[in-house]
C-alpha positions in Angstrom: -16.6 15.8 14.0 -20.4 16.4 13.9 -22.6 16.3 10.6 -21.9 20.4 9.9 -18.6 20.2 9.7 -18.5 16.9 6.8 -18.8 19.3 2.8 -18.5 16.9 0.0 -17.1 17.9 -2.8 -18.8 18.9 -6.4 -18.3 16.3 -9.0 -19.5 12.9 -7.5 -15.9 12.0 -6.6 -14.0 11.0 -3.2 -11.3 12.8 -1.8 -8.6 11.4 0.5 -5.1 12.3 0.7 -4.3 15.9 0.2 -0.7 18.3 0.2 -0.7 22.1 -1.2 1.4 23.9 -3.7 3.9 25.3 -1.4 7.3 27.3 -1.6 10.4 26.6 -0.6 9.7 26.5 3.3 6.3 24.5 2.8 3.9 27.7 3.0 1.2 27.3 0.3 1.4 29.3 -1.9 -1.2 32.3 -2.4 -2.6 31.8 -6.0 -6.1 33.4 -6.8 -7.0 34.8 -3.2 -6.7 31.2 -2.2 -4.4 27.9 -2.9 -4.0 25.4 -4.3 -3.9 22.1 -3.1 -3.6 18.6 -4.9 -5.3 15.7 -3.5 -6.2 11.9 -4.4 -9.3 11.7 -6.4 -12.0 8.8 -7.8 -15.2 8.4 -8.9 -17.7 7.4 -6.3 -18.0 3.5 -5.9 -20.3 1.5 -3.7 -16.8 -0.1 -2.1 -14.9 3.1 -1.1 -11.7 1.4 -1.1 -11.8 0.1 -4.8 -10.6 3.9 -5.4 -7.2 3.1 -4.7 -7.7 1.5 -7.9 -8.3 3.9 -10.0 -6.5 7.0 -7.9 -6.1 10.0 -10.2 -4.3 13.4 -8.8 -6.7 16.7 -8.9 -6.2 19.8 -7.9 -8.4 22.2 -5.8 -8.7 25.7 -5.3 -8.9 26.2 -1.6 -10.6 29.7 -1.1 -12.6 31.3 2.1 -12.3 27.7 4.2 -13.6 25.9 1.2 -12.5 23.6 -1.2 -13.6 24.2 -5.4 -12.9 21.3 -7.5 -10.4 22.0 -10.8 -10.0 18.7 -12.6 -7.6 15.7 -12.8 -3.8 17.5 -13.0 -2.5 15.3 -15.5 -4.2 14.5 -18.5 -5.3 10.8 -19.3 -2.5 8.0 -19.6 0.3 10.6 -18.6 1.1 8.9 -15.7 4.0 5.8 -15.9 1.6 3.9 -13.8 -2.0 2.5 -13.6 -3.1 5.3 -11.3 -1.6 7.9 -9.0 -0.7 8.0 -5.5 0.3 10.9 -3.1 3.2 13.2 -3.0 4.0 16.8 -2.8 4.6 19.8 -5.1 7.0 22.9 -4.5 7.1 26.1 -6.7 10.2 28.3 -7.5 9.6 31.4 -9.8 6.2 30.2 -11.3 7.9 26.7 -12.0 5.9 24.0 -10.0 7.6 20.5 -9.2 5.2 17.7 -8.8 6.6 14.8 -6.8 4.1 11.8 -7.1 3.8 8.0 -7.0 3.0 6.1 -10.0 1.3 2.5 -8.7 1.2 -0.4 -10.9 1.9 -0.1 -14.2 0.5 2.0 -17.7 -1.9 -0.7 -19.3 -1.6 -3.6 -16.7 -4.4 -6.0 -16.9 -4.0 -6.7 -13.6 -4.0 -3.9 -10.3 -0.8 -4.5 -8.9 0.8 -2.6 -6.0 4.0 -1.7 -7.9 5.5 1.7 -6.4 7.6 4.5 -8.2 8.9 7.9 -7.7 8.5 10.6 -10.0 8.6 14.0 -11.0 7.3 16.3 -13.3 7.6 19.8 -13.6 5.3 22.6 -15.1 4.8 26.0 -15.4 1.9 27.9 -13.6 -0.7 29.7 -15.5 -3.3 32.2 -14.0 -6.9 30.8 -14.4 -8.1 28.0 -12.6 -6.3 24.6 -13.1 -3.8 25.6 -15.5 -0.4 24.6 -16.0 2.1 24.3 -19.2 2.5 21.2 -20.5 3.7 19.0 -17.7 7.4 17.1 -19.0 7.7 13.9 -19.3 7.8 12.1 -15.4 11.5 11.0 -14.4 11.8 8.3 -12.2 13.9 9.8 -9.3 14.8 7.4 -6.3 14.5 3.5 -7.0 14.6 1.3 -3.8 17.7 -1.3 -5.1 17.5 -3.2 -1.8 20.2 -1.7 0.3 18.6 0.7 2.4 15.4 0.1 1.0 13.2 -3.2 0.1 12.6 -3.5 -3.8 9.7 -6.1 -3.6 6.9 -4.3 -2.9 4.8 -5.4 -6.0 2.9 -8.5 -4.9 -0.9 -8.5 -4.2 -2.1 -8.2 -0.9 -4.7 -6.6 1.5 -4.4 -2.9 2.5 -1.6 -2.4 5.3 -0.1 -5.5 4.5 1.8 -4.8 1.1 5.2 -3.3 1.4 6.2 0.7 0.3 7.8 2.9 -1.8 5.4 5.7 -2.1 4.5 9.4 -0.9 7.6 11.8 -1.8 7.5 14.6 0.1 10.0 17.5 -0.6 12.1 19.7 2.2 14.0 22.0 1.9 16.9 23.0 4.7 18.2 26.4 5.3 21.0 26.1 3.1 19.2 25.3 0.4 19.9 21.3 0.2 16.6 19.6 -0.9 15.5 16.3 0.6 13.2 13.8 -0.5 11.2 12.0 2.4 9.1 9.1 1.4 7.8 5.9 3.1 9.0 3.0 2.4 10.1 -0.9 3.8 13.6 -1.8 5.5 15.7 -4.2 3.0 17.5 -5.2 5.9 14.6 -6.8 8.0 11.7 -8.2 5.7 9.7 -9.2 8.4 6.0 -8.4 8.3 6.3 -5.1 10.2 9.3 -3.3 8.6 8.6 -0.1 7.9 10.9 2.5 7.7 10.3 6.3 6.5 13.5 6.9 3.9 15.1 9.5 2.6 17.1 11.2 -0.5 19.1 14.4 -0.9 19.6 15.9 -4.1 22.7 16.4 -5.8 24.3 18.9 -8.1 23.5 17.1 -11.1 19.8 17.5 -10.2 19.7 13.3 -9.2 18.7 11.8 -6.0 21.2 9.9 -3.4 19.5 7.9 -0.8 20.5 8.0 2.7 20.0 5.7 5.7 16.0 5.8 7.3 15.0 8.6 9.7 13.0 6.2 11.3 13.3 2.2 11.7 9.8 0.9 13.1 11.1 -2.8 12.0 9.2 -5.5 14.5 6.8 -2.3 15.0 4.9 -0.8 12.0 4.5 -2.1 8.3 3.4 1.5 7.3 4.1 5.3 8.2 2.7 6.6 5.4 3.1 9.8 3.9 6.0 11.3 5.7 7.1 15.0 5.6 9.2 17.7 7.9 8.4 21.2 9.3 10.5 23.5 11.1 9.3 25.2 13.8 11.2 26.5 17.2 14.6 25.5 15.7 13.8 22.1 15.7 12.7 19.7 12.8 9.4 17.8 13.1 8.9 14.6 11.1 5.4 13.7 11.0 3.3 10.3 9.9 0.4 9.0 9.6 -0.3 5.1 10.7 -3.4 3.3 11.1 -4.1 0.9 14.3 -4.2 -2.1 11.9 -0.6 -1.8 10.9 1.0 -2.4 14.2 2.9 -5.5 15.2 0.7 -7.6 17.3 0.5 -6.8 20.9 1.0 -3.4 20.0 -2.6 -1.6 21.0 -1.6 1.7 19.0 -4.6 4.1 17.9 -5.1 5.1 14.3 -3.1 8.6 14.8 -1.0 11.5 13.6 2.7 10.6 15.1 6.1 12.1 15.0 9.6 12.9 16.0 11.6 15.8 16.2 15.3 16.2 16.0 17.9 19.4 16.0 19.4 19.0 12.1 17.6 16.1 9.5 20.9 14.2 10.5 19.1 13.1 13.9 19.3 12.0 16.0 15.4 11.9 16.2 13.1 11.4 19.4 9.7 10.4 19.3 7.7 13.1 20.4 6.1 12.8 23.5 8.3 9.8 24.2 6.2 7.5 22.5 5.5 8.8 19.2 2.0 10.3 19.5 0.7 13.2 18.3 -2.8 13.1 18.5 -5.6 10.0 17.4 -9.0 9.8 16.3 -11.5 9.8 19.5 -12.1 6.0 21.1 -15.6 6.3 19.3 -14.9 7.2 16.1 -11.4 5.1 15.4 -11.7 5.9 11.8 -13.1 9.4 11.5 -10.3 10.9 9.9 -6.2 10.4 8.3 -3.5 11.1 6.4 -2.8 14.3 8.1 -0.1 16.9 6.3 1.0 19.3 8.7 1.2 22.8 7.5 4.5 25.6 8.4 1.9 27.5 10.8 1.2 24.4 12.7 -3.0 24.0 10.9 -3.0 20.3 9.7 -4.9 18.9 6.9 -6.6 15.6 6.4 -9.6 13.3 5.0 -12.6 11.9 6.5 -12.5 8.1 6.2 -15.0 6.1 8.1 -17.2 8.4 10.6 -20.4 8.0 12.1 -20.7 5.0 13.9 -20.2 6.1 17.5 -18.7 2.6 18.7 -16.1 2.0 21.4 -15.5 -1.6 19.9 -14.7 -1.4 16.6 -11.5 -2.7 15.6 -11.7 -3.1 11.9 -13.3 -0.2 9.4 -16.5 -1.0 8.0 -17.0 -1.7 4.0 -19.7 0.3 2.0 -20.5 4.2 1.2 -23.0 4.3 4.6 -20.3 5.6 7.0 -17.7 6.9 4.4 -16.5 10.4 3.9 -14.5 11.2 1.3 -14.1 14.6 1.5 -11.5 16.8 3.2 -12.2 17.5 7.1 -11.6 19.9 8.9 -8.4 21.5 9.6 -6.6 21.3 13.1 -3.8 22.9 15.0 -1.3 21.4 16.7 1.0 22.8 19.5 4.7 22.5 19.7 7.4 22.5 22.5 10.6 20.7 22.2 9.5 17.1 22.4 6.1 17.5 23.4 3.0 18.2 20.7 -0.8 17.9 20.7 -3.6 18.8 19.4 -4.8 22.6 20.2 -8.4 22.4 18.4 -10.0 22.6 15.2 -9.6 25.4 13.2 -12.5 24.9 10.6 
């Protein structure tokens, strides 16, 4: 990325992860000769990573390449936790579905990493950041520690804590909705077991959790903020995973990476036979992340840390100097079978 291409956003507020307001088949939908989008929100700190702390959901209006802030989507204190974390966010006949992860707890006195699934559904209005009243969040998939490792509440430093976070919704052909969300393997709680879960929805409108896609156990502790698009015939699962969440020994960039399988049964196969996708460039390991791919193949994401032009980093730096905070600029990927990559930048 180069200085021209870095727009921060109105409101003196960071901006990190991001999804639109899509239909059924993940297209955003069109909405005021734009979309809308949702992304993570905070006020600006002098530590960029205390605004996981206080993470609200806002929405944007993303019109003619640009992004125009609308506001917090929920109003103050709605949320079951202590802030908001990502999800996703479908719309059926003007009735949107907001998918989201509540962290910690309403009130705590303490930050914890407590993770919950919701939803909440509203109707959509026609100016700017309007919706009806959202109802009341349902908790919609709880971990139990079968599939799925319930203790994931302790403190502890960023890629080290353990998941149940970022829903994101699918929808097959027949019209079966999925739930795809990272989370942590019950069945190996080692210190790199993640595992990116999954839920289908029944007919009584609840959730039933299936076995993981994926099992990175003595691999990853995070693939964070799963989701699927269909493309060729084939289903692609993509992640996002930062270098510093890799077993040791494992050199593995901070990248987009992926798998792609024939039905969401699987069996899936890491794309390019090792997972891959694309990865920031060797001198700028923390430029950008968590990328959402898009049903045309564009891919959103954030600028993180960017700027520093150094082959030999190996952790991110601390401090608003080299942050971004803002969304970057959208790629394209290309797709064939098992292979992908990137194909440019698109903005």
């Amino acid at each position: 990325m180069d200085p021209g291409q870095i727009v921060r956003i109105e409101g003196g507020i960071d901006v990190w992860d991001a999804w639109p307001l899509a239909q059924p088949g993940g297209h955003p939908l069109p909405w005021q000769g734009g979309e809308f989008w949702f992304a993570l929100a905070a006020p600006v700190n002098d530590d960029p990573e205390a605004r996981h702390h206080v993470a609200r959901i806002h929405g944007f209006h993303r019109v003619a390449g640009r992004f125009v802030h609308l506001g917090p989507v929920f109003a103050d204190r709605f949320s079951p936790g202590s802030r908001e974390w990502s999800g996703s966010a479908k719309v059926e006949g003007g009735k949107v579905t907001l998918f989201f992860t509540a962290a910690g707890a309403r009130g705590e006195e303490q930050v914890s990493f407590r993770q919950r699934i919701f939803e909440s559904t509203a109707m959509l209005g026609g100016e700017g950041n309007t919706f009806s009243g959202w109802s009341e969040p349902v908790e919609i998939v709880r971990p139990l520690n079968r599939h799925y490792m319930a203790r994931h509440e302790a403190m502890g430093q960023a890629g080290q804590i353990k998941a149940f976070r970022d829903p994101a919704v699918w929808h097959c052909p027949v019209g079966r909705e999925y739930l795809i969300f990272t989370a942590s393997s019950a069945t190996d709680q080692g210190s790199h077991n993640g595992v990116i879960g999954c839920a289908v929805r029944e007919a009584d409108g609840s959730f039933r959790k299936l076995a993981p896609l994926v099992d990175a156990c003595g691999t990853c502790n995070e693939l964070e903020r799963p989701h699927i698009v269909a493309h060729g015939g084939l289903l692609y699962l993509f992640w996002s995973a930062q270098a510093g969440v890799f077993a040791p020994g494992i050199d593995a960039p901070t990248g987009l990476y992926g798998a792609v399988a024939s039905n969401i049964a699987g069996p899936w196969r890491l794309l390019n036979g090792h997972g891959l996708v694309f990865a920031n460039p060797d001198a700028e390991p923390f430029q950008a992340y968590s990328w959402w791919v898009l049903p045309d193949l564009t891919v959103a994401g954030f600028v993180d840390y960017w700027g520093m032009d150094d082959t030999r980093a190996r952790e991110k730096p601390r401090g608003r100097k080299h942050f971004g905070g803002t969304f970057a600029p959208f790629l394209r990927l290309h797709l064939d079978g098992d292979s992908a990559g990137l194909a440019g930048d698109i903005a």
